[in-house]
C-alpha positions as CSV (number, residue, x, y, z in Angstrom):
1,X,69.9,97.3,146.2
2,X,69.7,98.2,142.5
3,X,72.5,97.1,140.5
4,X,74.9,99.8,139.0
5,X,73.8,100.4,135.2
6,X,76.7,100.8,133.4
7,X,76.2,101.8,129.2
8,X,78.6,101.0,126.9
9,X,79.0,103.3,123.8
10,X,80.9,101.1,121.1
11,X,80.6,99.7,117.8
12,X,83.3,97.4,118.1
13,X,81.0,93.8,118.7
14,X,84.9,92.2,119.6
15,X,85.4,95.2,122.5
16,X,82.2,94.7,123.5
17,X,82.5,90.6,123.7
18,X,85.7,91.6,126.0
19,X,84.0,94.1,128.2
20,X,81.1,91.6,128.9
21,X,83.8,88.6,129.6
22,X,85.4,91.1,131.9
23,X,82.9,92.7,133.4
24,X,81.0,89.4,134.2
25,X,84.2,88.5,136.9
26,X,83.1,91.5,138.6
27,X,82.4,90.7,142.5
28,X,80.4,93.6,142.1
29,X,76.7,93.1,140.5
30,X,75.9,95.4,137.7
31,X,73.6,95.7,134.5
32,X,75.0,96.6,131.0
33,X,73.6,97.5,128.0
34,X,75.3,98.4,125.0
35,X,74.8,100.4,121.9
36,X,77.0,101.1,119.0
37,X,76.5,104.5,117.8
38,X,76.4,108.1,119.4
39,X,72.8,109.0,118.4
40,X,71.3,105.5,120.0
41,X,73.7,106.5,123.0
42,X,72.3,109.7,123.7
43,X,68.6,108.1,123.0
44,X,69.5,106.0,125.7
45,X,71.3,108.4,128.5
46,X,68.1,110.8,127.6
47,X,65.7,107.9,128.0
48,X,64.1,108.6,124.6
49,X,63.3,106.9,121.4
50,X,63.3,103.6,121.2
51,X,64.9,103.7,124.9
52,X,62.3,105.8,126.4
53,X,61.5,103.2,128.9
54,X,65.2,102.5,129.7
55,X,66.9,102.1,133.2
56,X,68.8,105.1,133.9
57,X,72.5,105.1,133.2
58,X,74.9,105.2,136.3
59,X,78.4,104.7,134.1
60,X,79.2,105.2,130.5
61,X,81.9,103.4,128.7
62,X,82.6,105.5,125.8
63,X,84.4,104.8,122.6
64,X,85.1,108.3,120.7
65,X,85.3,106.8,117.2
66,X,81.6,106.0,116.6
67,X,79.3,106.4,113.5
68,X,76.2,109.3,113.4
69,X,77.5,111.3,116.9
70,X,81.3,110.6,117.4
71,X,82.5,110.2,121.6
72,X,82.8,114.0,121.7
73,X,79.3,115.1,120.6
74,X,78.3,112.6,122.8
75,X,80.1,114.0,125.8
76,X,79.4,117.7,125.1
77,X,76.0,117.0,125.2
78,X,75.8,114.7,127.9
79,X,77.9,117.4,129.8
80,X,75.7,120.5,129.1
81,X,72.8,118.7,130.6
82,X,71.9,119.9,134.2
83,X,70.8,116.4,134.9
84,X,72.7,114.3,133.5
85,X,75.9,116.2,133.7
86,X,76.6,113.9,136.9
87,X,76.6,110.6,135.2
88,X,80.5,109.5,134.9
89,X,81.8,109.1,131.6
90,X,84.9,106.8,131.1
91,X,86.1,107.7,127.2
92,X,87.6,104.6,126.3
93,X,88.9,104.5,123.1
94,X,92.1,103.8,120.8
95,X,92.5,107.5,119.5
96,X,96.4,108.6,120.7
97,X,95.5,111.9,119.8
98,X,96.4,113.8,122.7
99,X,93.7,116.8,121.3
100,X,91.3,113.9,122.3
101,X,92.6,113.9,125.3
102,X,92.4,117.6,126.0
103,X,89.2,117.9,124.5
104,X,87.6,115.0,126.2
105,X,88.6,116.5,129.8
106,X,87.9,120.2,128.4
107,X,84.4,118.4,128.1
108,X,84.3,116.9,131.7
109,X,84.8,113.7,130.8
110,X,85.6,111.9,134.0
111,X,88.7,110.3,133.0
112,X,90.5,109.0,129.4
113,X,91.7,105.4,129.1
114,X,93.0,104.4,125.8
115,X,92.4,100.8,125.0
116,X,95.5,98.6,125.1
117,X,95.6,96.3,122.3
118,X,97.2,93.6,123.5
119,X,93.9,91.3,125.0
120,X,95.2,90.4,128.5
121,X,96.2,94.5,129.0
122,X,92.6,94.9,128.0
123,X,91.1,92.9,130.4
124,X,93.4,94.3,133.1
125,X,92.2,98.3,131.9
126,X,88.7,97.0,132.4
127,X,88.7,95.5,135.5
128,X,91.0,98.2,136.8
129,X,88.0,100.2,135.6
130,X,85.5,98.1,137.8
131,X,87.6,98.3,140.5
132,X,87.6,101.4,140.4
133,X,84.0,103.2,139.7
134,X,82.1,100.2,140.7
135,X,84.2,99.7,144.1
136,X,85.8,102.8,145.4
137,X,84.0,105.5,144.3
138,X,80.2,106.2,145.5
139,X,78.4,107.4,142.4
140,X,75.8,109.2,142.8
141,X,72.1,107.8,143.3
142,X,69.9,107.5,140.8
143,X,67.4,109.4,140.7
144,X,64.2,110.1,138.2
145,X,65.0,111.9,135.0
146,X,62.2,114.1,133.7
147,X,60.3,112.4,130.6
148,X,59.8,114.8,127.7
């Protein structure tokens, strides 16, 4: 079976330290990449670029407060795509805003998880997270996105 590929969208290196530390407990095997901008994060959910030969994306972890594309572009565009519309995107972000909330499920995000900032509650949110998407739901199968 091919391990769940799960991206990470954030330019935070210390979230990105925790998610890996957390994720890694998983009993659940996955791959992860990571990149810390919106433009590299839709090079990489499109398969294009410098990530044109890149393992398509089951999950995405997504910050909203990200340099060159913020969370929401992302999302909107991710969204509007007929393939790739079925990929589940977790925003996971510190923003309080609730119009980030509203906008992020007006976008079809599949659910909004603000990032606690205390470390252990982080840890907790993230493995609540892989509990979650990586053991009780079925995502759907991946299957070949069209090269441009």
């Amino acid at each position: 079976m091919t391990p769940i590929h799960i991206l990470v969208v954030e330019d935070n290196p210390a979230d990105v330290r925790l998610l890996k530390e957390a994720l890694k407990a998983s009993r659940i095997t996955c791959a992860l990449s990571t990149v810390d901008d919106g433009e590299a994060a839709l090079d990489f959910i499109f398969q294009r670029g410098a990530y044109a030969t890149a393992q398509a994306v089951d999950l995405v972890l997504l910050d909203l407060n990200l340099p060159k594309k913020n969370g929401l572009e992302v999302l909107a565009i991710v969204k509007a795509d007929p393939v790739r519309r079925s990929i589940p995107v977790v925003v996971l972000t510190t923003s309080e805003n609730d119009e980030d909330v509203v906008k992020s499920y007006a976008l079809h995000a599949n659910c909004y998880i603000r990032k606690p900032p205390k470390l252990e509650d982080f840890i907790r949110v993230v493995r609540s997270i892989d509990d979650f998407w990586l053991t009780i739901v079925r995502l759907p199968t991946n299957v070949e996105t069209p090269r441009p």
